[in-house]
DOMI-300333 format. One line per 3 residues: number of its first residue (from 1); their letters; for each residue x, y, z of C-alpha. Coordinates in steps of 0.001 Angstrom, whole numbers. Example, Ala and Ser with C-alpha at 12.3 -4.5 7.8 and 13.67 -1.06 7.14 Angstrom:
1> AS> 12300/-4500/7800 ~ 13670/-1060/7140
This chain:
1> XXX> -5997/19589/-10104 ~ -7210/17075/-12258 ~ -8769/13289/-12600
4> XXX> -6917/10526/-13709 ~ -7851/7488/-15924 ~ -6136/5099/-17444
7> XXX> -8523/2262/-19681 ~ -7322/-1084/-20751 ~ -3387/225/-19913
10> XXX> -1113/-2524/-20903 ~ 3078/-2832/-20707 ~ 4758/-5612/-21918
13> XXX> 8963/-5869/-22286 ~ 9131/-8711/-24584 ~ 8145/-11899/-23779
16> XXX> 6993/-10194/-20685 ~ 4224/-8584/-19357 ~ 4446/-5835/-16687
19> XXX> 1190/-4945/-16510 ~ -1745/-6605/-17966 ~ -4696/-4363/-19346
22> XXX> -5537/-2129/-16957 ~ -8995/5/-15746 ~ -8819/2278/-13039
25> XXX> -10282/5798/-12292 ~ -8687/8535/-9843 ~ -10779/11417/-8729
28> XXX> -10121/14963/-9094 ~ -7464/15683/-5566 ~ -7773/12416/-4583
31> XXX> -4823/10840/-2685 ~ -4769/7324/-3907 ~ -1820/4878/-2838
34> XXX> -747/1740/-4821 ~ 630/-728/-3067 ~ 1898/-4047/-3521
37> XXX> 5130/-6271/-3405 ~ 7962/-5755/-6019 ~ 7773/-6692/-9134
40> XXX> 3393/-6328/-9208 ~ 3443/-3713/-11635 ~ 2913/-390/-9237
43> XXX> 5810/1820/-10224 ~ 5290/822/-14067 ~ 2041/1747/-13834
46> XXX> 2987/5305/-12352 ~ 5305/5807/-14885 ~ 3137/5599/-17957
49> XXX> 913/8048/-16481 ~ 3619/10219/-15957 ~ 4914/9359/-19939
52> XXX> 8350/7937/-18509 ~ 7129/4749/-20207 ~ 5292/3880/-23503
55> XXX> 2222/1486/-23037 ~ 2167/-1293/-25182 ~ -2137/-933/-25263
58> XXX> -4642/1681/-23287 ~ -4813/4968/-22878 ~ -4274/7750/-20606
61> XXX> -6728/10461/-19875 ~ -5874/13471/-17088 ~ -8219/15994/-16562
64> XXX> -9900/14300/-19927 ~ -7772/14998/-21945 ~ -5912/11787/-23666
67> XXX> -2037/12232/-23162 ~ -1095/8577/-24093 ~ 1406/9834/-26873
70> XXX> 2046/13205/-24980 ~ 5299/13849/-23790 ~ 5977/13983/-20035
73> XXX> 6216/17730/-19607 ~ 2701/18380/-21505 ~ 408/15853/-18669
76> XXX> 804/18792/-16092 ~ 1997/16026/-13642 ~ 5289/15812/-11494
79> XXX> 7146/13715/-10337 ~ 8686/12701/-7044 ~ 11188/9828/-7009
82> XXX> 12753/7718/-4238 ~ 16402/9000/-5109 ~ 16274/12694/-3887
85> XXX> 17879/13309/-7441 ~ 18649/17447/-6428 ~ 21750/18915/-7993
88> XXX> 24875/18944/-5080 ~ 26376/21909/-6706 ~ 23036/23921/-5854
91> XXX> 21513/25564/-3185 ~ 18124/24788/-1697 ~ 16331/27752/-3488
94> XXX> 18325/27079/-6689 ~ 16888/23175/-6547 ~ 13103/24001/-6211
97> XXX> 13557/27173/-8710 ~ 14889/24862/-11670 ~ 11956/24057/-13085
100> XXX> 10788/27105/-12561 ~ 14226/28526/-14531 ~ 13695/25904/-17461
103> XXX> 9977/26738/-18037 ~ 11663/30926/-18481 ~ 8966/32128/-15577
106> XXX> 9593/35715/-14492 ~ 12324/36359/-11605 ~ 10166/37936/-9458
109> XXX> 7342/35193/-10163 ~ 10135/32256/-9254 ~ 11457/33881/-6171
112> XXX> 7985/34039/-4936 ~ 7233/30691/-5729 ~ 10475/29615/-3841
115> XXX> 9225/31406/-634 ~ 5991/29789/-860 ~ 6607/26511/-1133
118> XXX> 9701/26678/1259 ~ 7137/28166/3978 ~ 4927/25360/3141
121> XXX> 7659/22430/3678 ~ 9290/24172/6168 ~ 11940/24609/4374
124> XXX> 12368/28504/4791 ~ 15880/28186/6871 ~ 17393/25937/4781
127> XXX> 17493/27707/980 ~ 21022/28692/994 ~ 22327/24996/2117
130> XXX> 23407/22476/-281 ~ 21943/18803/-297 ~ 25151/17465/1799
133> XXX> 24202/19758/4438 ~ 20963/17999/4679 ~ 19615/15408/6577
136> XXX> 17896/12845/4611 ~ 14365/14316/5359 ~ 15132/17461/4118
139> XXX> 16438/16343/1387 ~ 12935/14198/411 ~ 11238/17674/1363
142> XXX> 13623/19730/-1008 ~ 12976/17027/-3603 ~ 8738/17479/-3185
145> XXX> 9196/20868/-3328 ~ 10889/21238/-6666 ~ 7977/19064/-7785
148> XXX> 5295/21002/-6076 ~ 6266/24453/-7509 ~ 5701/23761/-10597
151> XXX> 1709/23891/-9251 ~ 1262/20513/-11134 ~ -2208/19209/-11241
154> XXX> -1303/15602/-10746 ~ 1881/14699/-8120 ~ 3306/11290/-9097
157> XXX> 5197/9739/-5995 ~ 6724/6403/-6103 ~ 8420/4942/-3072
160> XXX> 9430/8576/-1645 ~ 10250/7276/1723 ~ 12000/4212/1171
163> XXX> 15696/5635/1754 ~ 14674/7073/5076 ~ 14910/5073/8305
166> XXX> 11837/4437/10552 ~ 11280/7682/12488 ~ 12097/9712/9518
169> XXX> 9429/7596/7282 ~ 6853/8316/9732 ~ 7342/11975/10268
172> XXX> 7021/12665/6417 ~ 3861/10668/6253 ~ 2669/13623/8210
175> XXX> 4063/15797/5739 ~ 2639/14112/2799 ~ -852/13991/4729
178> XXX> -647/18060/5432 ~ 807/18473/1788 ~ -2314/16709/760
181> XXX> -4670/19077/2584 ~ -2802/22106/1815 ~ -2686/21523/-1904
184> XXX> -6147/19844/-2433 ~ -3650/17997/-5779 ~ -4652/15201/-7186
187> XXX> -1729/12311/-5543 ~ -861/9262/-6611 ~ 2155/7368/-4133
190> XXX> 3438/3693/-5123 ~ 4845/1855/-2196 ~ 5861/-1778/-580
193> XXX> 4896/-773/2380 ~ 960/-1336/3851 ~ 1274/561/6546
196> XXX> 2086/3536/4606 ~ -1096/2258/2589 ~ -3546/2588/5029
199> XXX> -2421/5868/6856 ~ -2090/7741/4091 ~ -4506/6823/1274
202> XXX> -8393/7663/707 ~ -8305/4751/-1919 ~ -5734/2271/-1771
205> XXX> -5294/50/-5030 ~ -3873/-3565/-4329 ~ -1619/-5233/-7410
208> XXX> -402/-8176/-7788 ~ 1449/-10058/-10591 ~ 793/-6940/-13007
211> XXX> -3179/-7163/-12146 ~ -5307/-4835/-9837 ~ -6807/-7185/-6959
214> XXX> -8551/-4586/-5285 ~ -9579/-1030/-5189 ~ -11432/541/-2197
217> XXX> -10972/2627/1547 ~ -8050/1324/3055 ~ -10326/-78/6180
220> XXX> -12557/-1806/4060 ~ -9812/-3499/2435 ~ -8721/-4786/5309
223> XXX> -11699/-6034/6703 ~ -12796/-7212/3595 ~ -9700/-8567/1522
226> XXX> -11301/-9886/-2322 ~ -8059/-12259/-2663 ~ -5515/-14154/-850
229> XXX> -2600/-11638/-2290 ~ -4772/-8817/-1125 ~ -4542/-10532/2665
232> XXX> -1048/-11425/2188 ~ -471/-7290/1490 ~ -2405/-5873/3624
235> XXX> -1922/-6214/7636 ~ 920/-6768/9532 ~ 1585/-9070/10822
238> XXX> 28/-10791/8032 ~ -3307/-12551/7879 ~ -2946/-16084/8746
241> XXX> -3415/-18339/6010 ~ -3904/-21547/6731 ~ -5114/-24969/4129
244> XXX> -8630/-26658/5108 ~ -11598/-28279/3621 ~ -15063/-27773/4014
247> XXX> -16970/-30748/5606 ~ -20326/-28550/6319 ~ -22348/-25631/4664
250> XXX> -25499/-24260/6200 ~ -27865/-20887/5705 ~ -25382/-19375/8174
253> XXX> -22211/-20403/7181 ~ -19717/-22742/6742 ~ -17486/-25835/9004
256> XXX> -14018/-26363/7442 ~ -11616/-28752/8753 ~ -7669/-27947/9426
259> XXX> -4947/-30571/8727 ~ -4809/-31920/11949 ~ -8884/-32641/12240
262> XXX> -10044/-29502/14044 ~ -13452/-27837/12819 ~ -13631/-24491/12571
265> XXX> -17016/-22497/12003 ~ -16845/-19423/9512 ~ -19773/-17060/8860
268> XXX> -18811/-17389/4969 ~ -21031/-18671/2335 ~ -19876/-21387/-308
271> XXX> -21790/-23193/-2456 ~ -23750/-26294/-1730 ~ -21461/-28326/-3677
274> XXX> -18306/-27528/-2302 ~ -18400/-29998/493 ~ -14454/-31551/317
277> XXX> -13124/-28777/-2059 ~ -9911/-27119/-554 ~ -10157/-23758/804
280> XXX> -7546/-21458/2891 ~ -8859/-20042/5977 ~ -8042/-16431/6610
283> XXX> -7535/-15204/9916 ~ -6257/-11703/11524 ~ -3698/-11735/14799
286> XXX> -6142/-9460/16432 ~ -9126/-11591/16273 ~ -7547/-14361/17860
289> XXX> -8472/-15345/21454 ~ -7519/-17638/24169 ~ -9775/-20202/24532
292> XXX> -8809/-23770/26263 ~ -10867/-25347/24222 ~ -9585/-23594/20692
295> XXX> -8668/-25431/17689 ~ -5695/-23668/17106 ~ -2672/-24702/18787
298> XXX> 701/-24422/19206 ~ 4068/-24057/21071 ~ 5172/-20623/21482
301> XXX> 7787/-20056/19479 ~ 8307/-16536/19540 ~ 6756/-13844/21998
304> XXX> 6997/-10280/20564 ~ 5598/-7473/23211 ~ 5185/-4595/21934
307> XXX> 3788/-1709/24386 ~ 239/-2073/24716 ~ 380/-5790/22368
310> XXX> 2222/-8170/22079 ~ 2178/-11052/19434 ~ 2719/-14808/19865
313> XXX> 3971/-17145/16910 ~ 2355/-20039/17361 ~ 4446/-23419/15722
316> XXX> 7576/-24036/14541 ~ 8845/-20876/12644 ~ 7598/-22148/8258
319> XXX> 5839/-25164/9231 ~ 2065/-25263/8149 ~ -494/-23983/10509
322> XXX> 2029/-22289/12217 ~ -146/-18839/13694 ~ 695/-14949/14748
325> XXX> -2156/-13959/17618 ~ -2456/-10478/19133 ~ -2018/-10355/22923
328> XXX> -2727/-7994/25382 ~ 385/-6523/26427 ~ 738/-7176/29922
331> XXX> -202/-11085/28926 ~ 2316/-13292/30501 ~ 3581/-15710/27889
334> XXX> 6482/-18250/27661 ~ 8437/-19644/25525 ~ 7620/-23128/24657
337> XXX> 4405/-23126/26499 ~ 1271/-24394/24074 ~ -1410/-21692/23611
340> XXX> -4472/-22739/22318 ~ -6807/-19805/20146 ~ -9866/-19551/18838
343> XXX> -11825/-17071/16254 ~ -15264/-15929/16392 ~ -17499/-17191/13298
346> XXX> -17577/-13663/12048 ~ -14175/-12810/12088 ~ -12768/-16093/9912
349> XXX> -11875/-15563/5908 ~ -11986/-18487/3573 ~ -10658/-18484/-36
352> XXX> -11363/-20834/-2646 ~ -8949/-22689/-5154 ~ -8497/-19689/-7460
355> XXX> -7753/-17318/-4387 ~ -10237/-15505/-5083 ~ -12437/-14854/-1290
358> XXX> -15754/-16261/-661 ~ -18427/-13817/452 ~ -19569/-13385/4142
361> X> -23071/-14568/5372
């Protein structure tokens, strides 16, 4: 096991930059998941700690050690990709003993490696298949454990899951949370998806357009997003986001004003001087209510019921101030009907011109 840090870590290609200098610390078997939309610098950020790509500034530190110029096979990390990358030709055992093979370890040593992790993926039936006899989860589970034998002290994962379909993805979450606790590794997992985020991660680290936004407990995060990307990534559905001004600001709060003249109150402090300035209110599906009296309104556009919630669209489908509210699921909605919502003072979200949030009162 071992901490990872990476100080003023930079990529360009070019004209280009990736990743713009980067600070961000990663404790010793922590399980820390970046996450973020493509292109925001996640899975080039993964790779230079893993030495698959060259910053063009920063440094690299695991276990404190500086491995910025070290080659990829001298970090003690490994690797997990989302292409199961095994070797069709081989059998399960043969797969997760290759690296084993390469590094010259002693037969008896590798075998009992092999057993171990097998037993520990449940993977113990399977060593004499090849990959085409495999179902796609096995094959991710073959692929983590020829990265896991190796005993690395850092395991690099980015988008694992993404090839699987949607029962499969959330069974292997499992198995990456019991991995997690089994090993005690240090774990660092890129992905799109926020919902593998916050299930998974004890810190998750929010990017966006090559910059860290955030970095904190994925419920805090949530309740607490420092940036309009950071509430456009995290939650789904999605935060609503929707353009006002402020026309009042008092010791407990703030009024803004929607486009079509409704007030809304906000438990969020701005300054004094901000009366007119343009904002973005920031509101969650769940904390939306029914209220007759509301200022949110809308036709029904779309009724999604979903168990025990459902979820209303509000608006005509990319039209502004269209709105997402939770329901309760045995609410009786329908289609075309207007719905008016409201939001507690506590539970509203305003941003300011640079995106960046305003604090809470």
């Amino acid at each position: 096991m071992a901490s990872v840090e990476v100080s003023a870590l930079a990529k360009r290609f070019g004209t280009s930059t990736a990743l713009h200098p980067t600070d961000l610390t990663i404790g010793d078997g922590e399980f820390v998941v970046l996450v973020g939309p493509s292109g925001c610098g996640k899975s080039t950020l993964l790779r230079m700690i893993a030495g698959l790509e060259d910053p063009s500034d920063g440094c690299v530190l695991i276990g404190g050690r500086d491995v910025t110029h070290a080659a990829p096979s001298d970090r003690g990390v490994a690797m997990v990709f989302q292409s199961y990358a095994l070797y069709p030709q081989m059998t399960v055992a043969e797969n997760i003993a290759f690296p084993l093979k390469v590094a010259k370890l002693p037969r008896a040593e590798i075998e009992e490696r092999v057993r171990d992790t097998a037993a520990m993926l449940d993977l113990s039936a399977l060593l004499d298949r090849k990959p085409r006899a495999l179902s796609g989860g096995q094959r991710q589970r073959v692929s983590i454990a020829r990265a896991v034998v190796r005993r690395p002290r850092v395991l690099l994962l980015d988008e694992p899951l993404s090839n699987l379909d949607t029962s499969l993805r959330a069974r292997m979450r499992h198995e990456f949370a019991r991995l997690h606790q089994q090993l005690g590794s240090t774990m660092i997992y890129v992905t799109h998806d926020q919902l593998e985020a916050m299930t998974l991660a004890e810190r998750i680290v929010v990017m966006s357009a090559g910059r860290v936004e955030q970095v904190g407990a994925p419920i805090d995060v949530y309740r607490a997003p420092a940036s309009l990307a950071v509430a456009a990534a995290i939650g789904s559905p999605g935060m609503n986001l929707l353009p006002a001004t402020v026309v009042a600001v008092d010791a407990d709060g703030t009024t803004v004003r929607l486009g079509g003249g409704e007030d809304v109150r906000t438990a969020v402090r701005v300054p004094g001087d901000a009366i007119g300035a343009a904002v973005t209110l920031g509101i969650r599906p769940e904390h939306l209510r029914p209220d007759e009296a509301g200022p949110f309104a809308g036709a029904v556009e779309l009724f999604e019921r979903l168990g025990p919630l459902s979820f209303a669209h509000l608006g005509a489908r990319g039209e502004a101030g269209t709105i997402v509210a939770q329901l309760p699921g045995d609410r009786a909605v329908t289609l075309g009907e207007t719905m008016r919502v409201a939001v507690a003072p506590q539970d509203a979200h305003l941003f300011a011109a640079d995106e960046r949030a305003f604090p809470r009162a």
